[in-house]
Biotite code that builds the C-alpha atoms (Angstrom):
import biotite.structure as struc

atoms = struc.array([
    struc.Atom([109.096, -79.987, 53.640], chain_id="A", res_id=1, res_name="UNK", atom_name="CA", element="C"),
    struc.Atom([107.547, -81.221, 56.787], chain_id="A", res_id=2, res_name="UNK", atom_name="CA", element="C"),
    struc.Atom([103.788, -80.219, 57.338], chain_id="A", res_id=3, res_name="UNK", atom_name="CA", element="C"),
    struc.Atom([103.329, -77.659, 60.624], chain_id="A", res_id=4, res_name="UNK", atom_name="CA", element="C"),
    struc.Atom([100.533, -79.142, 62.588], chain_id="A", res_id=5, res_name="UNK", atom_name="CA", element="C"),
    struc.Atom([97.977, -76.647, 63.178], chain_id="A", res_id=6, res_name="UNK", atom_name="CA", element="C"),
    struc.Atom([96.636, -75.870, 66.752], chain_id="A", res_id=7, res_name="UNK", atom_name="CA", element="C"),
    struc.Atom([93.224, -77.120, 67.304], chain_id="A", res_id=8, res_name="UNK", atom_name="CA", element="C"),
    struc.Atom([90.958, -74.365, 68.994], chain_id="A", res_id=9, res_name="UNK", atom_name="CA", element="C"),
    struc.Atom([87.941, -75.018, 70.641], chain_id="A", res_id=10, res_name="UNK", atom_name="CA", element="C"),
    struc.Atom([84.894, -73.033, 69.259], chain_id="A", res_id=11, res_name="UNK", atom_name="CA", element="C"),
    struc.Atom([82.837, -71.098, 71.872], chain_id="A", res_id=12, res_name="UNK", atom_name="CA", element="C"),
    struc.Atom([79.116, -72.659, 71.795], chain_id="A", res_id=13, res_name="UNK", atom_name="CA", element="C"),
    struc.Atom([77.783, -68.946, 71.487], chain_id="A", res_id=14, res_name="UNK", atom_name="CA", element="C"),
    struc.Atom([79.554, -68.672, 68.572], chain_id="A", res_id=15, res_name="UNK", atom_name="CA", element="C"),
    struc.Atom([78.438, -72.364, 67.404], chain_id="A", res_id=16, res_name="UNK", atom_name="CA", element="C"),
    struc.Atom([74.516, -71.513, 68.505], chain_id="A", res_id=17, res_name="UNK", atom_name="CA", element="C"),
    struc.Atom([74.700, -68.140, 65.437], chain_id="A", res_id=18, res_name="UNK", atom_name="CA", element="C"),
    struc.Atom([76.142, -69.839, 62.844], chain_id="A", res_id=19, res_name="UNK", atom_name="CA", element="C"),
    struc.Atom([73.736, -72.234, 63.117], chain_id="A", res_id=20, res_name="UNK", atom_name="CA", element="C"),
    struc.Atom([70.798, -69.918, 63.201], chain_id="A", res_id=21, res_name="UNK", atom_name="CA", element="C"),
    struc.Atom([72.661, -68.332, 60.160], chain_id="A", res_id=22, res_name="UNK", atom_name="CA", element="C"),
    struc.Atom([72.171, -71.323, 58.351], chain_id="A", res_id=23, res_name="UNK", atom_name="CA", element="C"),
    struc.Atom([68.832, -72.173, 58.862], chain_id="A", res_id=24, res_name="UNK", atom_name="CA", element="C"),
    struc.Atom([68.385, -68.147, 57.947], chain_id="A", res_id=25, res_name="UNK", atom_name="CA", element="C"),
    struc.Atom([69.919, -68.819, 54.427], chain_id="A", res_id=26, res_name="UNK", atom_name="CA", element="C"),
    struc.Atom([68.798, -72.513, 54.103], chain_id="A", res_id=27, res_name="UNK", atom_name="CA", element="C"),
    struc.Atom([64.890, -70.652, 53.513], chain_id="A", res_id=28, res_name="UNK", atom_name="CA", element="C"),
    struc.Atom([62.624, -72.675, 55.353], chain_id="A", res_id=29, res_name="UNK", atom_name="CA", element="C"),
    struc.Atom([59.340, -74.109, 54.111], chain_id="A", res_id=30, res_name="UNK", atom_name="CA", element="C"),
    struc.Atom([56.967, -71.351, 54.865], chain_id="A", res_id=31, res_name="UNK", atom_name="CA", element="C"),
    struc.Atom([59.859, -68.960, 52.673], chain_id="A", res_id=32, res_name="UNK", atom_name="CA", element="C"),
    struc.Atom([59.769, -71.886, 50.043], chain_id="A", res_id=33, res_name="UNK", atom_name="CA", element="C"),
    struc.Atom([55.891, -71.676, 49.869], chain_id="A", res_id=34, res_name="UNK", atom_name="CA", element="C"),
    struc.Atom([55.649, -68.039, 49.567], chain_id="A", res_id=35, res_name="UNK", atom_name="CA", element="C"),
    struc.Atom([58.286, -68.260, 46.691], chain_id="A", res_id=36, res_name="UNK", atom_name="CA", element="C"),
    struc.Atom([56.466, -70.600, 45.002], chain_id="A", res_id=37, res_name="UNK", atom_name="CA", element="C"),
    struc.Atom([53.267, -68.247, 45.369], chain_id="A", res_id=38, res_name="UNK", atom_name="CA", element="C"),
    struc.Atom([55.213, -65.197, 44.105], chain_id="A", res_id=39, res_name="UNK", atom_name="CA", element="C"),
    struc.Atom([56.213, -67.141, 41.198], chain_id="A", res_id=40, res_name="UNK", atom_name="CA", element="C"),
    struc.Atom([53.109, -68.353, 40.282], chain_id="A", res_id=41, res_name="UNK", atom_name="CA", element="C"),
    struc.Atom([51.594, -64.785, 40.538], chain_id="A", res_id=42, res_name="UNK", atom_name="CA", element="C"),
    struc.Atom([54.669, -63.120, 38.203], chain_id="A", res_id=43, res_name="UNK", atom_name="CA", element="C"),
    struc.Atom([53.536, -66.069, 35.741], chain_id="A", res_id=44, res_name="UNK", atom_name="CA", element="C"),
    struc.Atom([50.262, -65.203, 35.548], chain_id="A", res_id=45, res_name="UNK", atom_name="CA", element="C"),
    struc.Atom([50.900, -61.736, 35.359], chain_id="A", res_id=46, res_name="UNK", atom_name="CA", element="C"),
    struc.Atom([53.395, -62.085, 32.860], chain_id="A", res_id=47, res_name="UNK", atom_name="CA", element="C"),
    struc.Atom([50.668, -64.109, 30.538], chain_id="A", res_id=48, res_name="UNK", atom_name="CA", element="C"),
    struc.Atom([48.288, -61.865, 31.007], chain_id="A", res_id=49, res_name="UNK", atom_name="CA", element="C"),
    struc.Atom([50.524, -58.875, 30.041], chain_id="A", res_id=50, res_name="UNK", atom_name="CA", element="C"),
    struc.Atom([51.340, -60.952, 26.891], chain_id="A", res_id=51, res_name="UNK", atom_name="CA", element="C"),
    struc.Atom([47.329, -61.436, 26.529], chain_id="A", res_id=52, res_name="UNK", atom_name="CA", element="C"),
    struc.Atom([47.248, -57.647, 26.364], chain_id="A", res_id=53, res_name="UNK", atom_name="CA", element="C"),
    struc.Atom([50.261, -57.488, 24.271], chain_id="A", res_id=54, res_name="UNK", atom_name="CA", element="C"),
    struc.Atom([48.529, -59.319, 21.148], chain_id="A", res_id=55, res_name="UNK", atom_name="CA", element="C"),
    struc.Atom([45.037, -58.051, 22.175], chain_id="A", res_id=56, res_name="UNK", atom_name="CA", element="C"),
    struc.Atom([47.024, -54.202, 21.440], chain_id="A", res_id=57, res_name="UNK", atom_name="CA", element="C"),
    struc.Atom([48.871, -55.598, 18.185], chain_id="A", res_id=58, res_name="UNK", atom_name="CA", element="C"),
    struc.Atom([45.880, -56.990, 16.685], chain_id="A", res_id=59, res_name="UNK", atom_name="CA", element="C"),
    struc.Atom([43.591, -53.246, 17.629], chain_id="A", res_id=60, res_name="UNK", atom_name="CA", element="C"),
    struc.Atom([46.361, -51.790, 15.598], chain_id="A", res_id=61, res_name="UNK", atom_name="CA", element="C"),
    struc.Atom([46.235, -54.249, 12.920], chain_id="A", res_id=62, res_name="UNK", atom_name="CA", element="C"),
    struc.Atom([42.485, -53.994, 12.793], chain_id="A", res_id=63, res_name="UNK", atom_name="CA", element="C"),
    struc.Atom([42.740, -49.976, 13.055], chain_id="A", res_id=64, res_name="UNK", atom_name="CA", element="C"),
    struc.Atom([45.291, -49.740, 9.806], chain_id="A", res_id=65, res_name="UNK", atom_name="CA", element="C"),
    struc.Atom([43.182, -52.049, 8.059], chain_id="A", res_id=66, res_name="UNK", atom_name="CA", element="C"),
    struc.Atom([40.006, -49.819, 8.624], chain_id="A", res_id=67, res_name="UNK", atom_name="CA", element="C"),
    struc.Atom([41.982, -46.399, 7.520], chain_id="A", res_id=68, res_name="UNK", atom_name="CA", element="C"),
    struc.Atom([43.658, -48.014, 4.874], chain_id="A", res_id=69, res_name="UNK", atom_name="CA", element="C"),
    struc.Atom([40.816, -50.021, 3.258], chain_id="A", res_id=70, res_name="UNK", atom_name="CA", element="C"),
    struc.Atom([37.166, -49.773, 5.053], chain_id="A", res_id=71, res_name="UNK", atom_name="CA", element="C"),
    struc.Atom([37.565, -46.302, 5.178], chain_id="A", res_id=72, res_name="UNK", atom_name="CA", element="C"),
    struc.Atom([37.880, -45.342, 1.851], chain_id="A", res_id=73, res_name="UNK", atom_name="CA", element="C"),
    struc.Atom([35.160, -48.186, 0.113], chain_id="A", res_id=74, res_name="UNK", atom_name="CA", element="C"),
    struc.Atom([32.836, -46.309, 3.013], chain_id="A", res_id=75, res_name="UNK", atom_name="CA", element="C"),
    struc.Atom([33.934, -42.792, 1.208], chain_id="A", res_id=76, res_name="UNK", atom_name="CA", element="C"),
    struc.Atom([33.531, -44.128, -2.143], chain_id="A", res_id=77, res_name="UNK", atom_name="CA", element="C"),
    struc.Atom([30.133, -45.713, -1.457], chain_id="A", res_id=78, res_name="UNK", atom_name="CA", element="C"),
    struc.Atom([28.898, -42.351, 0.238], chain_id="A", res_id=79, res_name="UNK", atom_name="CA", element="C"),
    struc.Atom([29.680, -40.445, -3.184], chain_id="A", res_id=80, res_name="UNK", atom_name="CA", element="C"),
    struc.Atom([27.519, -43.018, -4.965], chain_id="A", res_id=81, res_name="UNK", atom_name="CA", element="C"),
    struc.Atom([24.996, -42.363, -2.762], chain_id="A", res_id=82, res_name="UNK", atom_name="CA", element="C"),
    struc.Atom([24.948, -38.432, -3.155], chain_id="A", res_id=83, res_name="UNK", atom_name="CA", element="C"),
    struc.Atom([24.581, -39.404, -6.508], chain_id="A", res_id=84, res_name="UNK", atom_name="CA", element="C"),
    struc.Atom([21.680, -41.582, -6.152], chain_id="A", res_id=85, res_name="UNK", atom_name="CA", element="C"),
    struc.Atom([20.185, -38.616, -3.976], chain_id="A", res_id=86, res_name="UNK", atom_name="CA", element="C"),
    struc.Atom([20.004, -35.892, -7.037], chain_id="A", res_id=87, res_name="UNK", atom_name="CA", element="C"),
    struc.Atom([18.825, -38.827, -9.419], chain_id="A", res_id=88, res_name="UNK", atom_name="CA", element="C"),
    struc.Atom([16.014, -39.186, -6.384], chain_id="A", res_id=89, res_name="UNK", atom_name="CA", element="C"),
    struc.Atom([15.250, -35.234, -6.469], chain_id="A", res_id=90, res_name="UNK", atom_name="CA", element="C"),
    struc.Atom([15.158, -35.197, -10.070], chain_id="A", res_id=91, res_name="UNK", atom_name="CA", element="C"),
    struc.Atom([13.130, -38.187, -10.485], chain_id="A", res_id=92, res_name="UNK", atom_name="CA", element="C"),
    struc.Atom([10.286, -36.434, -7.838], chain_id="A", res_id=93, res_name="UNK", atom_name="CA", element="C"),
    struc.Atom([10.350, -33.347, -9.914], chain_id="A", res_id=94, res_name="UNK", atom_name="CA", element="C"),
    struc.Atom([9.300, -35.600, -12.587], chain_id="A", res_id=95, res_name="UNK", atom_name="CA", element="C"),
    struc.Atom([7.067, -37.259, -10.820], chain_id="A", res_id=96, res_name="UNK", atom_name="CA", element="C"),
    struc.Atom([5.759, -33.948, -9.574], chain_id="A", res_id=97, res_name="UNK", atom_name="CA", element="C"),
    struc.Atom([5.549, -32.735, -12.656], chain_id="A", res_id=98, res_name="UNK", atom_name="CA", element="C"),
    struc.Atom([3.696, -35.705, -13.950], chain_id="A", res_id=99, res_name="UNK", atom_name="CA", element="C"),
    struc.Atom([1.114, -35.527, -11.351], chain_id="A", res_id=100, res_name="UNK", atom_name="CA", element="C"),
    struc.Atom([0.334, -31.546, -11.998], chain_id="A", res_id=101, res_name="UNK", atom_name="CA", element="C"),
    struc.Atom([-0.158, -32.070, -15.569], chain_id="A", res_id=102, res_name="UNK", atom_name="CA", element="C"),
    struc.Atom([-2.341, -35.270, -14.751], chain_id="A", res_id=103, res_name="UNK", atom_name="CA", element="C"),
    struc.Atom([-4.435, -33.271, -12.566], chain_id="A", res_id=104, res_name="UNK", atom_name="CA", element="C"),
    struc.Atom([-4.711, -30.324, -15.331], chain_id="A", res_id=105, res_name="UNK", atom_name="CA", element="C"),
    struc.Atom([-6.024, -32.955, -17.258], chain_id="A", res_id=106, res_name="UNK", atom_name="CA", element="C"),
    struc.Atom([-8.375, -34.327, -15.304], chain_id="A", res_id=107, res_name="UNK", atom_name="CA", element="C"),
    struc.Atom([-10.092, -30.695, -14.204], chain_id="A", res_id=108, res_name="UNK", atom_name="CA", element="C"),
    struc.Atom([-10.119, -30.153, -18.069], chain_id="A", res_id=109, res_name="UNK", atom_name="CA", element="C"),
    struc.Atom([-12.112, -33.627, -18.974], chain_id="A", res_id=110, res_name="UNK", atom_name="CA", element="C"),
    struc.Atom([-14.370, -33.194, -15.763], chain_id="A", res_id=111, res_name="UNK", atom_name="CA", element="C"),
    struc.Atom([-15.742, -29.848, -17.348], chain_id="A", res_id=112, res_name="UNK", atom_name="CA", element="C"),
    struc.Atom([-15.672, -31.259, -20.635], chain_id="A", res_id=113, res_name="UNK", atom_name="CA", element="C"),
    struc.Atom([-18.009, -34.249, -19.395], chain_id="A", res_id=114, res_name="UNK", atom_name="CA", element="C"),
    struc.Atom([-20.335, -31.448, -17.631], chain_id="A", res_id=115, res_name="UNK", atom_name="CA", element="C"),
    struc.Atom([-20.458, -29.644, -20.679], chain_id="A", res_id=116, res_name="UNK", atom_name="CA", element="C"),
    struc.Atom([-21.163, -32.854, -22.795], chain_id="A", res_id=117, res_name="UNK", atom_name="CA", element="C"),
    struc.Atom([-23.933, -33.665, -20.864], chain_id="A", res_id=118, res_name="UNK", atom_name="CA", element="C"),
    struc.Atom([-25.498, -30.519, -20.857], chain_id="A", res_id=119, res_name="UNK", atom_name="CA", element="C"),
    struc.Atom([-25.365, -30.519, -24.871], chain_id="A", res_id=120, res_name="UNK", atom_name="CA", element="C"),
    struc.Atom([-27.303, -33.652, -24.642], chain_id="A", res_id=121, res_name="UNK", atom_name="CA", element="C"),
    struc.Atom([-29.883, -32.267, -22.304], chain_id="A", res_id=122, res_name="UNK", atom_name="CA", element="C"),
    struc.Atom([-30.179, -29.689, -24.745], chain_id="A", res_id=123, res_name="UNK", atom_name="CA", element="C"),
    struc.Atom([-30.897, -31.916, -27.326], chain_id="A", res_id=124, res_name="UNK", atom_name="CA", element="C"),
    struc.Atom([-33.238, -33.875, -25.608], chain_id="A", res_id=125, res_name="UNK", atom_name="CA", element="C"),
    struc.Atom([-35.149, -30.382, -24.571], chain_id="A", res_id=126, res_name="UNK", atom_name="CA", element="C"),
    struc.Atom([-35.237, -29.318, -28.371], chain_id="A", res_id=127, res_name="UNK", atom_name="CA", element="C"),
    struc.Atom([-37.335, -32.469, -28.962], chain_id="A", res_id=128, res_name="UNK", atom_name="CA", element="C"),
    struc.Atom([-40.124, -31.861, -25.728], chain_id="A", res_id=129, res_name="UNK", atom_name="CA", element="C"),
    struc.Atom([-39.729, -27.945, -27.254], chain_id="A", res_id=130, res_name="UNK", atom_name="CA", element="C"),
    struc.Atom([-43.769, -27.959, -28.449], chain_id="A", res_id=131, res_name="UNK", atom_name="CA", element="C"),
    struc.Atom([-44.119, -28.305, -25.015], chain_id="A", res_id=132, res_name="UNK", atom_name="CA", element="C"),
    struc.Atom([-42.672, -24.960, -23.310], chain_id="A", res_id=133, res_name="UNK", atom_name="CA", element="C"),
    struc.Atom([-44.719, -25.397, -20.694], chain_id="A", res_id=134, res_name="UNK", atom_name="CA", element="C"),
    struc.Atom([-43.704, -28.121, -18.811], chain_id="A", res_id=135, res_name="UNK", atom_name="CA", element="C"),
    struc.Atom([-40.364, -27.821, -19.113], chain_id="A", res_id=136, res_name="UNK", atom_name="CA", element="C"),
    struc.Atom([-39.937, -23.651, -18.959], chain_id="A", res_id=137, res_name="UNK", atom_name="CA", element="C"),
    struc.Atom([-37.883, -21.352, -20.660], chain_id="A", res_id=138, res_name="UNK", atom_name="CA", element="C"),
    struc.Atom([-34.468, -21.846, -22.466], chain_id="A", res_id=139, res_name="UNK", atom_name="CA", element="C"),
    struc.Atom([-30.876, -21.907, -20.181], chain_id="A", res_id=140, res_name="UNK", atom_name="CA", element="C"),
    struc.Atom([-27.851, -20.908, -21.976], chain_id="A", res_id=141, res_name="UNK", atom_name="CA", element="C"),
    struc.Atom([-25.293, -23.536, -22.316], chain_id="A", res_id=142, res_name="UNK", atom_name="CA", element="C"),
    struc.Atom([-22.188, -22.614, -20.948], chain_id="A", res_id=143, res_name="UNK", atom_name="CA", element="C"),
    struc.Atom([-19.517, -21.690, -23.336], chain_id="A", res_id=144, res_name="UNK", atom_name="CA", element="C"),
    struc.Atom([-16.280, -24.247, -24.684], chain_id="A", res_id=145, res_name="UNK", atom_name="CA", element="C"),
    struc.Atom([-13.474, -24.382, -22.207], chain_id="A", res_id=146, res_name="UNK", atom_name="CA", element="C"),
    struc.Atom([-10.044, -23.755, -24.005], chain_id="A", res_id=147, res_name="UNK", atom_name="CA", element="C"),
    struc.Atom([-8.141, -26.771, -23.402], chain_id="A", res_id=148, res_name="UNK", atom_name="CA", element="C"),
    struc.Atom([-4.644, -26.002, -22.250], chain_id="A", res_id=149, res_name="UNK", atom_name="CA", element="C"),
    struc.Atom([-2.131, -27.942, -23.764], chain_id="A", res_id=150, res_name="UNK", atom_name="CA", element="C"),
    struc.Atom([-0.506, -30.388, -21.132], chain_id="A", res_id=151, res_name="UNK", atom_name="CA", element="C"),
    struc.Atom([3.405, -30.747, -21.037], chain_id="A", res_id=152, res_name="UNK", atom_name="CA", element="C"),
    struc.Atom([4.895, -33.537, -23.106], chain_id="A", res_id=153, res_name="UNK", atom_name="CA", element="C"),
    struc.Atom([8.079, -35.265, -21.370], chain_id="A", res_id=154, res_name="UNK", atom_name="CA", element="C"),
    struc.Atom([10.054, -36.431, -22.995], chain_id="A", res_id=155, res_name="UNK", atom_name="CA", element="C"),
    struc.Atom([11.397, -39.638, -20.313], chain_id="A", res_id=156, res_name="UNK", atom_name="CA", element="C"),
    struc.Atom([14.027, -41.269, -22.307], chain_id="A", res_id=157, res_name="UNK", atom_name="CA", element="C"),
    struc.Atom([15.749, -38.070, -23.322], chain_id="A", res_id=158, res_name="UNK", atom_name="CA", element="C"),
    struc.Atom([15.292, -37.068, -19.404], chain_id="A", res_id=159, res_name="UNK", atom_name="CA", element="C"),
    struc.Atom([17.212, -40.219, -18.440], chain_id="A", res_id=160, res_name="UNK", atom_name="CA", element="C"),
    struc.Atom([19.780, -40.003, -21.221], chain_id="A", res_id=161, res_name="UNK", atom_name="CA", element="C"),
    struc.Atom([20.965, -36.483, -19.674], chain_id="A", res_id=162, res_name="UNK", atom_name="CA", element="C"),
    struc.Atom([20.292, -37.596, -16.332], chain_id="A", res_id=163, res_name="UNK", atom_name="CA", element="C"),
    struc.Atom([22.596, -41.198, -16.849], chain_id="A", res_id=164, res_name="UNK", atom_name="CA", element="C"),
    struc.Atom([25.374, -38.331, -18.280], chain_id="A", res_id=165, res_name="UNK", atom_name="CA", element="C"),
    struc.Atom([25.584, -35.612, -15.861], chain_id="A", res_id=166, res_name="UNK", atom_name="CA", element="C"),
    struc.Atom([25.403, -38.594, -13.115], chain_id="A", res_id=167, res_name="UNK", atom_name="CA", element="C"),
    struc.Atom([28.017, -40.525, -14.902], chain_id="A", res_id=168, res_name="UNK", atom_name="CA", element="C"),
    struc.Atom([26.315, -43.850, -14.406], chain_id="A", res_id=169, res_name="UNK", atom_name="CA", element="C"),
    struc.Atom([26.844, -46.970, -16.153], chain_id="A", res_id=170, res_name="UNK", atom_name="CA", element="C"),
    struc.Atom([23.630, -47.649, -18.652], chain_id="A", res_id=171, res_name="UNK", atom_name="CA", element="C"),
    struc.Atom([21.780, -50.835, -17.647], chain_id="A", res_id=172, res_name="UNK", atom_name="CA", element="C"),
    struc.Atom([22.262, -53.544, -19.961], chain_id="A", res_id=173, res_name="UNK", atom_name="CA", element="C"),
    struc.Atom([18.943, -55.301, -21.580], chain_id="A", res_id=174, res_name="UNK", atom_name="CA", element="C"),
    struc.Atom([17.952, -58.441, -20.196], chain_id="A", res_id=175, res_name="UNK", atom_name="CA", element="C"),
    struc.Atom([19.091, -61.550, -22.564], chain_id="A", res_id=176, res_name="UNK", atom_name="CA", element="C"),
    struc.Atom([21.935, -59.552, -23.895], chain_id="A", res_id=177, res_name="UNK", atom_name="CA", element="C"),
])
């Protein structure tokens, strides 16, 4: 088969002058190219920094499962301890208390005893000057014996064996065992 030649047509400069600006339109010139490249960088950095806040998120969950599942409950356990060690605490000051009103008992007792003491030995000492009455005047009665009140034996270790078993603590062990 022979070839048909085709007609050559002349194209209008009009229509020349648009395509041309068409072309430049697609081709992106450099100022387009620029702000491309800005855009780009931008989504880049975004994109990093939304992966920043990604792991920054998984490891605030990490770190809040690990405090309820294992922080949390040491923190309960050791708070029971200590509401333990509180009642040992109040029972230990009602000892102590205790202790302290039977020490000052005591101590009102032997102050009057000592007062009475010494006025038995003044009274001594006046029986001896007695053939002189007149220098040192008539006789004062002596006041009479206090009756000692008995002050309250504790008994400590048998206080700290009940108090180790309603607490459930562990006895200490000597030293050098």
């Amino acid at each position: 088969m022979a070839s048909v030649p085709v007609p050559q047509q002349t194209v209008p400069p009009s229509l020349h002058a648009l395509a041309s600006d068409y072309s430049a339109f697609l081709d992106f010139p450099d100022l387009t190219a620029k702000n491309l490249h800005t855009v780009e960088d931008a989504l880049l950095k975004s994109l990093s920094r939304l992966d920043e806040l990604g792991a920054l998120i998984e490891m605030a969950r990490v770190d809040t499962l690990r405090l309820k599942d294992e922080v949390l409950p040491l923190i309960n356990e050791r708070a029971n301890e200590l509401r333990k060690l509180f009642i040992l605490i109040e029972r230990l000051r009602t000892l102590a208390d205790g202790i302290r009103r039977s020490m000052e008992e005591m101590e009102v007792q032997i102050a009057a005893d000592e007062e009475r003491v010494s006025l038995v030995t003044l009274k001594k000492v006046m029986n001896v000057f007695a053939a002189v009455p007149s220098l040192f005047g008539g006789k004062k009665p002596l006041p009479p014996p206090t009756e000692h009140k008995a002050i309250e034996i504790i008994d400590t270790a048998a206080f700290f064996k009940k108090l180790r078993e309603d607490l459930q603590m562990p006895r200490p062990s000597a030293p050098g065992k």
